[in-house]
C-alpha positions as CSV (number, residue, x, y, z in Angstrom):
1,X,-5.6,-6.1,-1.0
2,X,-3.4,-4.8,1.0
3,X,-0.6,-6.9,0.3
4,X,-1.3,-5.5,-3.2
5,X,-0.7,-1.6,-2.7
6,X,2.5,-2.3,-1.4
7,X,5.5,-1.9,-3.1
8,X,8.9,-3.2,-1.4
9,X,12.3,-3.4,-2.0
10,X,14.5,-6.3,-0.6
11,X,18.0,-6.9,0.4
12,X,20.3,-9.4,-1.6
13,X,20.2,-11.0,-4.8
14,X,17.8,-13.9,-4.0
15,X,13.8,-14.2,-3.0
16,X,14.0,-13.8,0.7
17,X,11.5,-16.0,2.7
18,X,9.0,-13.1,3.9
19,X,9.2,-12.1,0.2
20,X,8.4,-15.6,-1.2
21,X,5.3,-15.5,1.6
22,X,4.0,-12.3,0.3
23,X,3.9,-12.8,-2.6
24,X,1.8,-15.7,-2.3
25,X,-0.5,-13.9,-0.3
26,X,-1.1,-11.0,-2.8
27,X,1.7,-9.1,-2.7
28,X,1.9,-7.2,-6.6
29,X,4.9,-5.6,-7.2
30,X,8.3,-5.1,-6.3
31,X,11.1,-2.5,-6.9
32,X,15.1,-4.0,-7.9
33,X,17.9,-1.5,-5.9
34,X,21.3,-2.0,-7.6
35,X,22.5,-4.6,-4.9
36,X,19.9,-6.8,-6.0
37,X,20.8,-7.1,-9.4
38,X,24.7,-7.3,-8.7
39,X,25.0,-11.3,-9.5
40,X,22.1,-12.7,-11.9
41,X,19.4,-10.0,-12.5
42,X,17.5,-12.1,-15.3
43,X,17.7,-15.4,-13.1
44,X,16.2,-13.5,-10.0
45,X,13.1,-12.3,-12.2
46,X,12.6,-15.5,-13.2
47,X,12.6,-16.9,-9.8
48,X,10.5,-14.1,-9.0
49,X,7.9,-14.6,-11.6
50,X,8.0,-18.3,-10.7
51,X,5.9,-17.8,-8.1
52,X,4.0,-15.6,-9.6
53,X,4.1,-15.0,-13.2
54,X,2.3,-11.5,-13.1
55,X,4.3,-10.0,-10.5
56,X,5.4,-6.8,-11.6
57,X,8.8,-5.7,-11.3
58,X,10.2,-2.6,-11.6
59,X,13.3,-0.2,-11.3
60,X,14.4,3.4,-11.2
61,X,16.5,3.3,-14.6
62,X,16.7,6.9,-16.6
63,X,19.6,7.0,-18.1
64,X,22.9,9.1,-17.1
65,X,23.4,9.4,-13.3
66,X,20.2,6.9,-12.2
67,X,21.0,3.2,-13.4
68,X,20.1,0.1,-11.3
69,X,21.2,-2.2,-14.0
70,X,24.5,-0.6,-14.6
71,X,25.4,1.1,-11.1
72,X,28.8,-0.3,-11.0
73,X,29.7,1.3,-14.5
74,X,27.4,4.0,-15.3
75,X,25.0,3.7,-17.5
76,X,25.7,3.3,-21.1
77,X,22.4,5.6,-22.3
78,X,22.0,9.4,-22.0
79,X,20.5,11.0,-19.5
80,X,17.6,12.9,-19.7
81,X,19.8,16.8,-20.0
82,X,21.6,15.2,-22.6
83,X,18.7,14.0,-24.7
84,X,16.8,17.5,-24.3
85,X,19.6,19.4,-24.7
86,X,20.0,17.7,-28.3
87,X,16.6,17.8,-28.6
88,X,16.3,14.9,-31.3
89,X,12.8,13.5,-30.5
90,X,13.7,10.7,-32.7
91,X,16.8,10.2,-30.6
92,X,15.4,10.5,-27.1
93,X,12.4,7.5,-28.0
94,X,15.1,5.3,-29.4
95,X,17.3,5.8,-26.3
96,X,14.2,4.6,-24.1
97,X,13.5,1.4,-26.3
98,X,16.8,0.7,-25.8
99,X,16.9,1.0,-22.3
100,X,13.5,-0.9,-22.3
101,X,14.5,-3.7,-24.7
102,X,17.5,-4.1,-22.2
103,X,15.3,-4.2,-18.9
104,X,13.1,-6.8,-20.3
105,X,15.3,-9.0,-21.0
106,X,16.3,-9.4,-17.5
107,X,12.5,-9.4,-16.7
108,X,11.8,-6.5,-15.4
109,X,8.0,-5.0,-16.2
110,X,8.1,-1.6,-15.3
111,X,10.7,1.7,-15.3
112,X,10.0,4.4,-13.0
113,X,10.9,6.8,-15.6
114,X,10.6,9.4,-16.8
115,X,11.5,12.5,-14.7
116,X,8.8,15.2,-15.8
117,X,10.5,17.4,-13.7
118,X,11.1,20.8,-15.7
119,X,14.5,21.9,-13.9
120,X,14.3,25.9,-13.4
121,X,16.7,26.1,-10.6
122,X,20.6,25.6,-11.9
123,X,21.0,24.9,-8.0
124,X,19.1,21.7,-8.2
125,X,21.1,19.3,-5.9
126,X,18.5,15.9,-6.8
127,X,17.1,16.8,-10.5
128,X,19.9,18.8,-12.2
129,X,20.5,16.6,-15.3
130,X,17.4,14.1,-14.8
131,X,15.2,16.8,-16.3
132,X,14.7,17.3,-19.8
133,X,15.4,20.8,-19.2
134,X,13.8,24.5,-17.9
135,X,11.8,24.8,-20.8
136,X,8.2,22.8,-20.0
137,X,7.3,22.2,-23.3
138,X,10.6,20.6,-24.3
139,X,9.9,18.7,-21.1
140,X,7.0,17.5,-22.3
141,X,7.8,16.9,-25.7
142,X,10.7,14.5,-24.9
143,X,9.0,13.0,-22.0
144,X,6.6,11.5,-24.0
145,X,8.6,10.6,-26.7
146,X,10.6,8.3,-23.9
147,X,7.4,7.2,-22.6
148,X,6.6,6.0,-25.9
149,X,10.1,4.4,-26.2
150,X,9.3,2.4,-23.0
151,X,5.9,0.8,-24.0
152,X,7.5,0.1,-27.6
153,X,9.7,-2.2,-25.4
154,X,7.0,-3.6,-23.5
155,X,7.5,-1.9,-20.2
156,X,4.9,0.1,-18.5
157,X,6.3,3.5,-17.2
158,X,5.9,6.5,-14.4
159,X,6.2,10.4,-14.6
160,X,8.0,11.6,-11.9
161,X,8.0,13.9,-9.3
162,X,4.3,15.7,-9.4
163,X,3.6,17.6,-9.3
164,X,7.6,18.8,-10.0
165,X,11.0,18.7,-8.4
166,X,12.8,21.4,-10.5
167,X,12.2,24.5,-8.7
168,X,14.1,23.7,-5.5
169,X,17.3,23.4,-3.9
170,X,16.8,20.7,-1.4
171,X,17.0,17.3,-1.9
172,X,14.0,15.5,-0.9
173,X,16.1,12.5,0.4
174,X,17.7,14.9,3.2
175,X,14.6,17.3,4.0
176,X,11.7,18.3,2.9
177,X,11.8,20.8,-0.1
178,X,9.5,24.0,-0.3
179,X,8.4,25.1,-3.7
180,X,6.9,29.1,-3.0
181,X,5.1,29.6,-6.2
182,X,1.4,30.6,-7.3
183,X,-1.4,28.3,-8.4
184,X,-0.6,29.9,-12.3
185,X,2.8,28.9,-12.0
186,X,2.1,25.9,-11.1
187,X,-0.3,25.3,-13.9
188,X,1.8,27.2,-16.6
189,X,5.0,25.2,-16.0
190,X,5.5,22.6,-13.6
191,X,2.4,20.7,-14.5
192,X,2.8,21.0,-18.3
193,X,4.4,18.1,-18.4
194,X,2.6,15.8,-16.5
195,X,-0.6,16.9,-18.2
196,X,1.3,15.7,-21.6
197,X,2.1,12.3,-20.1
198,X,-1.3,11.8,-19.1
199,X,-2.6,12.7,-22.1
200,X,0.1,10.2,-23.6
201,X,-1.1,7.5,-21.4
202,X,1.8,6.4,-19.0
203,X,0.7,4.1,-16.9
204,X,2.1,5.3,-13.1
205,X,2.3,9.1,-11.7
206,X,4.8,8.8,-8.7
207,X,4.0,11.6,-6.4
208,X,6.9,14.2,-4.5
209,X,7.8,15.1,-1.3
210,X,7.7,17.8,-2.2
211,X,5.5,20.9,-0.4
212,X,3.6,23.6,-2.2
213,X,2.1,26.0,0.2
214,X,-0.5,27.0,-2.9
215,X,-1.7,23.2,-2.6
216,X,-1.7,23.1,1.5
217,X,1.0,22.3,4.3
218,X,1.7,18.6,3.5
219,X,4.4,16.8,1.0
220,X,2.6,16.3,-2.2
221,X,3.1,12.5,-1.6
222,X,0.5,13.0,1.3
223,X,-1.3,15.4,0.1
224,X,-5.3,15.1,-1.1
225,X,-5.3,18.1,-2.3
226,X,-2.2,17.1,-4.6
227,X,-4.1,13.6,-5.4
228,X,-7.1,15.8,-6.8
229,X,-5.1,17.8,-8.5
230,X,-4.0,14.9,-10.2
231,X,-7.1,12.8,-11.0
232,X,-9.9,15.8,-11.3
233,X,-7.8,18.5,-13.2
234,X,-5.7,16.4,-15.3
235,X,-7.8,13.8,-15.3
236,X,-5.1,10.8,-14.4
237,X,-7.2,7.9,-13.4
238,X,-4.3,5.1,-13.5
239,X,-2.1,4.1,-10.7
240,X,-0.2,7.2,-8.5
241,X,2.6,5.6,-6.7
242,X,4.9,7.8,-4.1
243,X,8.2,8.1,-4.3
244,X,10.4,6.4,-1.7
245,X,8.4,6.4,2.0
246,X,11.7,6.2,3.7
247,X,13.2,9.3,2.8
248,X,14.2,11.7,5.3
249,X,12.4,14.7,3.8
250,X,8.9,12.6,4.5
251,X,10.3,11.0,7.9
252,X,10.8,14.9,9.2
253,X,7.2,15.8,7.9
254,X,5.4,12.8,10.1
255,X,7.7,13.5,13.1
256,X,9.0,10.5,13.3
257,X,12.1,9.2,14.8
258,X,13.1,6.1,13.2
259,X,13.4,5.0,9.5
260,X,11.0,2.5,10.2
261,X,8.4,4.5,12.0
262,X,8.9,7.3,9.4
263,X,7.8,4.9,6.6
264,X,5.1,3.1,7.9
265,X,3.9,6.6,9.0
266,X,4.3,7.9,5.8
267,X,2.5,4.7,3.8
268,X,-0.7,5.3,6.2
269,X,-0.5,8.6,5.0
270,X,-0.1,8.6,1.6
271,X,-2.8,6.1,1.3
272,X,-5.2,8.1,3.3
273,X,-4.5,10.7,0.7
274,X,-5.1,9.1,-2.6
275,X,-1.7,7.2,-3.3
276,X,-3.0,3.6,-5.0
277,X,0.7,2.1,-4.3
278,X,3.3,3.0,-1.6
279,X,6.6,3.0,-2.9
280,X,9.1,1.8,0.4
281,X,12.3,2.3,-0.8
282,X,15.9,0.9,-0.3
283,X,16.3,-1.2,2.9
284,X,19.7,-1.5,1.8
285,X,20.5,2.9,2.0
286,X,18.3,2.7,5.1
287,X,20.2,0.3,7.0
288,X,16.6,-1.2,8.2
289,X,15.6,-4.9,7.4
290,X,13.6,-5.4,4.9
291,X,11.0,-7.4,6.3
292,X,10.1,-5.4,8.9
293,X,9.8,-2.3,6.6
294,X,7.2,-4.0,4.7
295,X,5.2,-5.8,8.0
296,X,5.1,-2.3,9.3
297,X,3.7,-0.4,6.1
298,X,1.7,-2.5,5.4
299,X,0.2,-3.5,8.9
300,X,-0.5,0.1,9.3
301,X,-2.7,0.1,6.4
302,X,-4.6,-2.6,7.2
303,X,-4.9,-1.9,10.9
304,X,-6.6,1.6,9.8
305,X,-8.9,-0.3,6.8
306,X,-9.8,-2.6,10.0
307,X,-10.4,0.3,11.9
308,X,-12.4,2.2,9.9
309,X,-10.4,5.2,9.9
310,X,-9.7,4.6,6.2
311,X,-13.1,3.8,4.2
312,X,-12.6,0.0,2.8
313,X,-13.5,1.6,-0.5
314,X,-10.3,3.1,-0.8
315,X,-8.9,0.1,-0.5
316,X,-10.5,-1.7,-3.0
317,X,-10.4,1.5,-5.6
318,X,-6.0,1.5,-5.0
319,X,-6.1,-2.4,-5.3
320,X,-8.1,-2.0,-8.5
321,X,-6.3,0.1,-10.0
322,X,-3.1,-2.0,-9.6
323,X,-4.7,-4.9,-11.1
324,X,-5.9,-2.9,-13.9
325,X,-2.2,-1.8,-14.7
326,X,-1.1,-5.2,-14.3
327,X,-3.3,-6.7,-16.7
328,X,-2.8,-4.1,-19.6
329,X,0.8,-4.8,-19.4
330,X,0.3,-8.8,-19.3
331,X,-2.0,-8.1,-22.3
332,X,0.5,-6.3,-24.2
């Protein structure tokens, strides 16, 4: 099970040995980094789901400035400004079929996409043109309409960054952003969105670092109070993944001094909270091996579980809820 709530990235474009061992003993998912899919993308998914046909895999692809498939060329889809700032519904759930017709066929399962983000801040270093726009409803409106491009093509998808990214001019990959605003604000226009893509079934909620003193002192990401907000007023009960547990902004938060520290830190932590699967990021960016990244994470985990400082029961609910996701996709 805890194997299962992990989700790593790897270096290269083939199935590493550790990677190969995990997965044989329960490892779920992992995430494809543009240097992965630099040589052979559809063979290394099938190698992949060789050893396990149900692994999923996934990928940050948007659209515009994110692309893992296209990295080297930019992307050849709008990104998410573009598609709200035409505001063709029509348009923006084709674009995301398309996108999702083309990740499938190199086998990937799921996109981390899309940003829900509603960008009211024209200082945004990190969302910017990701975001739909600064209007929550057209936010909303055309983040479902991808959503439902996505699953058209088979892939299950994730609303990211509760709970929202737009309102700040820090990037959460340098430090940790501060978001000063009221519980109503919150509610009126950040979380609009996210309560649309609940409502419109996407499968995976990836959770900020980002702080709201409103909520309490921690990074959303780690946050129960942000985990409730997400299951008992919105009433999300699939899987809520982080985003990346080795970004600086997190690393700062836990006080620690090393990449590797910072993550496994921050996976313990984000568990603890609520998250069901920890998102570890690019070993590639992070200069850090990529075994060692997952050992630790997920070591830390299980050492608390052991422990007891971390009921079993959350454990087996974060586990659970992976499978379920997994097998609603397979069924589909």
């Amino acid at each position: 099970m805890a194997n299962a709530v992990v989700m790593p990235g790897f270096t290269g474009t083939g199935v590493p040995d550790w990677l190969a061992r995990a997965i044989d003993e329960g490892l779920r998912s992992v995430l494809y980094f543009a240097p992965n899919l630099t040589a052979d993308p559809a063979g290394l998914s099938e190698r992949l789901h060789g050893l396990r046909p149900d692994l999923l895999i996934a990928s940050d692809e948007e659209g515009g400035t994110v692309t893992r498939l296209h990295a080297a060329a930019g992307s050849p889809y709008p990104g998410h400004g573009e598609l709200g700032a035409a505001d063709d519904l029509d348009r923006t759930r084709d674009v995301a079929e398309a996108m999702g017709r083309e990740l499938r066929s190199v086998g990937v399962d799921a996109a981390i996409a899309p940003v829900m983000d509603v960008n009211v801040d024209p200082a945004n270093p990190v969302i910017g043109p990701r975001s739909f726009g600064a209007d929550p409803h057209r936010v909303a409106a055309h983040g479902t309409a991808f959503i439902a491009g996505l699953r058209a093509a088979g892939l299950a998808t994730a609303a990211k960054h509760f709970p929202g990214h737009g309102d700040t001019r820090t990037d959460s990959h340098v430090a940790l952003p501060v978001i000063d605003i009221g519980m109503a604000t919150l509610r009126e226009r950040e979380l609009v969105p996210f309560a649309a893509a609940v409502e419109a079934g996407v499968d995976m909620v990836m959770a900020g670092h980002i702080r709201i003193p409103a909520l309490d002192g921690a990074p959303a990401s780690v946050s129960p109070r942000a985990y409730a907000l997400l299951r008992e007023e919105l009433g999300f009960d699939g899987v809520a993944i982080t985003d990346a547990l080795d970004m600086r902004g997190l690393a700062r938060h836990t006080g620690a001094d090393t990449v590797l520290e910072g993550t496994a830190r921050g996976a313990l932590a984000a568990f603890a909270a609520g998250a069901d699967l920890l998102c570890l990021g690019n070993p590639t960016t992070a200069g850090e091996d990529d075994e060692a990244l997952f050992t630790a994470s997920r070591d830390r985990v299980l050492a608390a579980v052991d422990s007891g400082d971390v009921p079993v029961a959350r454990l087996e609910q974060a586990a659970e809820r992976v499978e379920r996701l997994i097998a609603g996709r397979q069924r589909a």
